[in-house]
C-alpha positions as CSV (number, residue, x, y, z in Angstrom):
1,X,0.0,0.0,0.0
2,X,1.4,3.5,-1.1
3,X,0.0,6.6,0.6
4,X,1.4,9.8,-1.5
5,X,0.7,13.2,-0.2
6,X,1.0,16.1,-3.0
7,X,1.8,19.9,-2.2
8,X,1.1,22.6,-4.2
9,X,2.2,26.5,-3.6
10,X,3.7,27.2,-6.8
11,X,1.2,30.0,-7.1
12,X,-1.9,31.8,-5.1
13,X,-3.5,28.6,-5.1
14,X,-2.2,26.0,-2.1
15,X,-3.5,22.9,-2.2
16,X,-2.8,19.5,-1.1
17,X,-4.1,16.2,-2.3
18,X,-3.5,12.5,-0.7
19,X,-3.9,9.2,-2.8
20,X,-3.6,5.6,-1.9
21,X,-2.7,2.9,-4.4
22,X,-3.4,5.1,-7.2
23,X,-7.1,6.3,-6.2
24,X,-7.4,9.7,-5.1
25,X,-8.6,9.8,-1.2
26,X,-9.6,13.5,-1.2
27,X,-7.9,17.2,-2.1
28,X,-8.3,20.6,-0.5
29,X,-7.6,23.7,-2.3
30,X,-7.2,27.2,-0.9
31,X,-7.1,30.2,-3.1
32,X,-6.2,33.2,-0.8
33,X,-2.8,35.4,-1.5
34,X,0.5,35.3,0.9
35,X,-1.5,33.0,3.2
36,X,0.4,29.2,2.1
37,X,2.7,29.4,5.4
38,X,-0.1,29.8,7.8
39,X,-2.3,27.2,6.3
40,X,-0.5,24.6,4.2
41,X,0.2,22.1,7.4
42,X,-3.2,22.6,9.3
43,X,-4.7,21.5,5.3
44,X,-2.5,18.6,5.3
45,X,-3.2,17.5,8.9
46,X,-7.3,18.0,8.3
47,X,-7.2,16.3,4.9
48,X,-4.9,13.2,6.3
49,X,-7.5,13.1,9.3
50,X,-10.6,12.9,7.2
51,X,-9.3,10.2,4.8
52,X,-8.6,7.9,8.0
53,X,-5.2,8.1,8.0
54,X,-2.1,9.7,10.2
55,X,1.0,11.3,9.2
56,X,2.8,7.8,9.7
57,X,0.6,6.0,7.2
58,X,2.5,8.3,4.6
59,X,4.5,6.9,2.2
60,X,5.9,9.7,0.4
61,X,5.6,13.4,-0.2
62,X,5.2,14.9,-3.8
63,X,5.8,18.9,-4.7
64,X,5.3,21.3,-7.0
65,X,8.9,21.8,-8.0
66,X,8.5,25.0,-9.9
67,X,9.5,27.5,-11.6
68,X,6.4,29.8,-10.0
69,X,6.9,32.2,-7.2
70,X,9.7,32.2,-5.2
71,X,7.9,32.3,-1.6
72,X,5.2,29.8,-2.3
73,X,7.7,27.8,-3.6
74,X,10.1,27.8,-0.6
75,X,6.9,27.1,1.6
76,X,6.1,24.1,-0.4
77,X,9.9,22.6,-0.2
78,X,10.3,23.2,3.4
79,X,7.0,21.7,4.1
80,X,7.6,18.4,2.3
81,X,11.2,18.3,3.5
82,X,10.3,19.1,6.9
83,X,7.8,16.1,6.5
84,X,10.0,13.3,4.5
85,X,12.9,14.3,7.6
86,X,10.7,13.6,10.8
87,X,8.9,10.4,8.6
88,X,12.0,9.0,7.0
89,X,10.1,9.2,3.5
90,X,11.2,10.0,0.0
91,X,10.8,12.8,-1.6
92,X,9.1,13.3,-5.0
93,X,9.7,16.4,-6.9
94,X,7.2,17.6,-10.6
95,X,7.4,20.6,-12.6
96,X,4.7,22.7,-11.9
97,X,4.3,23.4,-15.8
98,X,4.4,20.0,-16.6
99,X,1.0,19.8,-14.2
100,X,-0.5,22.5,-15.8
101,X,-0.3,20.8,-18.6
102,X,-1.4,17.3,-17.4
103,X,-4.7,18.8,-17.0
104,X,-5.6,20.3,-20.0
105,X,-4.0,17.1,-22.2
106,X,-6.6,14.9,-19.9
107,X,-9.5,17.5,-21.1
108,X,-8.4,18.0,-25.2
109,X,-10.1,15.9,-27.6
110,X,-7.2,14.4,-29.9
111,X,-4.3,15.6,-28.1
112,X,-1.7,14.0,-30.3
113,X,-2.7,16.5,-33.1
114,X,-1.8,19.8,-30.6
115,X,1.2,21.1,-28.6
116,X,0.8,22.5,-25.2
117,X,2.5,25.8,-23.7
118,X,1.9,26.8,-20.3
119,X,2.9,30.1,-19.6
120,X,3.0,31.5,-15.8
121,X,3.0,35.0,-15.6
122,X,6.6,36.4,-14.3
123,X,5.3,40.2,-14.5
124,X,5.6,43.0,-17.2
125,X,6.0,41.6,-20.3
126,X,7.6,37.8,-19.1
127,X,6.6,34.6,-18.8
128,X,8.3,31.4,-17.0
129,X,7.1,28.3,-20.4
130,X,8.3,25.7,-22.5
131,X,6.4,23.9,-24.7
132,X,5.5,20.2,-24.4
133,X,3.5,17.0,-26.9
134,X,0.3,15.6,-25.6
135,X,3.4,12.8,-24.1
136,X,4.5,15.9,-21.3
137,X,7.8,15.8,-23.3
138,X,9.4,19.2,-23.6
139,X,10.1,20.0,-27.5
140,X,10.7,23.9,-26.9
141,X,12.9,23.0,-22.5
142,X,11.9,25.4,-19.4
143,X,13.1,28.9,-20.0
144,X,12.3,32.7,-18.8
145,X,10.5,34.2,-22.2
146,X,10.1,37.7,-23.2
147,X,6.7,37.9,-25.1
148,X,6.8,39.3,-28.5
149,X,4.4,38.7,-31.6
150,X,6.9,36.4,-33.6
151,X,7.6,34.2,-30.9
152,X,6.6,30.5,-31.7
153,X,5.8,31.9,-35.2
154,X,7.3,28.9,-37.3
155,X,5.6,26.5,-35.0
156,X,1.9,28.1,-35.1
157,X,2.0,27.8,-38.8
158,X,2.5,24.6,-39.1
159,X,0.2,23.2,-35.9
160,X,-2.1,24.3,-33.5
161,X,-0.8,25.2,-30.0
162,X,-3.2,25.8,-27.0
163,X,-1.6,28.2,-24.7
164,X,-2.7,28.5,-20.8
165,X,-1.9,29.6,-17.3
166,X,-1.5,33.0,-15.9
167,X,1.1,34.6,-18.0
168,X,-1.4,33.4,-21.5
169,X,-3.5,36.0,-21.3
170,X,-0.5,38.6,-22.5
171,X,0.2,36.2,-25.0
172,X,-3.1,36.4,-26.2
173,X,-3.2,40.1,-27.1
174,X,-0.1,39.4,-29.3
175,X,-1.8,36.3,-31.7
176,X,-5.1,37.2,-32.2
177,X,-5.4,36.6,-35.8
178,X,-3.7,33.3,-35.5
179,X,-6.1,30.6,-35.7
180,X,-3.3,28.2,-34.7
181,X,-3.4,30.0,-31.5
182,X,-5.6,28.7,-28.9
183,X,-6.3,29.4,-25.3
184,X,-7.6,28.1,-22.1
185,X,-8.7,30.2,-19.1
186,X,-9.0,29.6,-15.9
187,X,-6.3,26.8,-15.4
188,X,-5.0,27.0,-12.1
189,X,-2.0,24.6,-10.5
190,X,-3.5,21.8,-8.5
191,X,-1.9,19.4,-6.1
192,X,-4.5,16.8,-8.0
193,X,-2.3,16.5,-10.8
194,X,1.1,16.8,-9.2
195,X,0.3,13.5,-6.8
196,X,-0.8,12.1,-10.2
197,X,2.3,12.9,-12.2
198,X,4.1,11.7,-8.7
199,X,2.8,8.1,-8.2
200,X,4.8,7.2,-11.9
201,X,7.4,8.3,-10.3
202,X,7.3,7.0,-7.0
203,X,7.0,3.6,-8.7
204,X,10.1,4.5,-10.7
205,X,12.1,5.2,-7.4
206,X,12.5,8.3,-8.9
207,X,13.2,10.5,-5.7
208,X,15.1,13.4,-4.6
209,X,18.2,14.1,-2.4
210,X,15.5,15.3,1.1
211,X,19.1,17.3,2.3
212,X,20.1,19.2,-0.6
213,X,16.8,19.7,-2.6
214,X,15.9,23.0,-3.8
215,X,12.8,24.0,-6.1
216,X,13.5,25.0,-9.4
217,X,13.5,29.1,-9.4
218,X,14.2,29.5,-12.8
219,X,16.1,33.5,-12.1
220,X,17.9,34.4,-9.4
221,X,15.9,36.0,-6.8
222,X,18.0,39.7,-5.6
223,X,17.1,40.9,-2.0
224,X,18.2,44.5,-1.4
225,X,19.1,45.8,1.6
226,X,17.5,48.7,3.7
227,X,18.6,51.8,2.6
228,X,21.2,53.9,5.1
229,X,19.1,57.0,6.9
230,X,21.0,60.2,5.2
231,X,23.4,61.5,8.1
232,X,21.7,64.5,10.1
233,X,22.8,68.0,9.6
């Protein structure tokens, strides 16, 4: 018997989910800003509890590895480290894009004839994407993009492309003739699909190093310091 637990705090949305042998026991999903670090472990302890279960019965944790923002993201890590430590579990980590995309392949009709790009939205004019077959493997890797009208040009003329996540919208404005071009609104990360993505990877053995793991930021994150009071007259 293999009890997963999933986290996800990639974004404003923090949600967990718990399966056992494959069937999902139950998920709870919180969608309130800069709140993940005061309510991720009471979730997780109320959703263990009302499956039946305890912390113990755990056999691993799965998280939303990134890229996404920088404090959910550190929430999420130290949470399911914090939790694989005191348990002596393994550690599971999956791309939050590739879970974004999980979803919508599961809901297109035919989605060996499309490729998927999930954009999150990295502010102004940027987007954290890559762009992945209806097999979650990456033909275009993870990158930090610039959006401009002529991006993905070449690929949009010969297939169609549906386009999602919070950074999309932007995109949007720039292809709006292209009939290539689709989007999706309203996709949100979900811990649902990351303990999905997880279990083929738990059965691999496919875990991470619980001591030096570190989400996947995607930029460097600078931190200035206060500024120096100007000296009194």
């Amino acid at each position: 018997m293999a009890v997963l637990l999933a986290i996800e705090t990639s974004s404003t949305v923090c949600s967990v989910a718990l399966y056992k042998d494959n069937q999902l026991l139950g998920a709870s999903e919180l969608q309130i800003e800069k709140s993940h670090s005061s309510h991720i472990t009471v979730m997780i302890a109320q959703l263990v509890e009302n499956c039946g279960l305890a912390l113990e019965d755990l056999s691993a944790v799965a998280v939303s590895g990134g890229p996404g923002s920088y404090t959910g993201l550190r929430i999420g890590s130290s949470t399911a480290k914090g939790l694989c430590f005191s348990l002596d579990i393994p550690l599971l980590e999956v791309s939050t894009l590739h879970g974004l995309t999980a979803q919508v392949i599961a809901a297109t009709p035919n989605p060996e004839q499309y490729l998927f790009c999930p954009m999150l939205d990295a502010r102004r004019m940027e987007v954290y994407t890559c762009l992945l077959n209806h097999q979650l493997e990456e033909v275009e890797p993870v990158a930090p993009l610039i959006l401009e009208s002529d991006i993905l040009q070449e690929r949009l003329a010969q297939q169609g492309i549906i386009f999602f996540g919070s950074g999309a919208g932007k995109f949007k404005e720039l292809v709006s003739g292209n009939s290539n071009a689709l989007f999706i609104d309203s996709i949100l990360p979900s811990a649902k699909t990351i303990g999905q993505l997880a279990l083929n990877k738990y059965a691999q053995k496919q875990f991470e190093d619980v001591a030096y793991y570190e989400p996947f930021y995607l930029k460097d994150v600078y931190i200035t310091g206060a500024r120096k009071a100007p000296d009194k007259v």
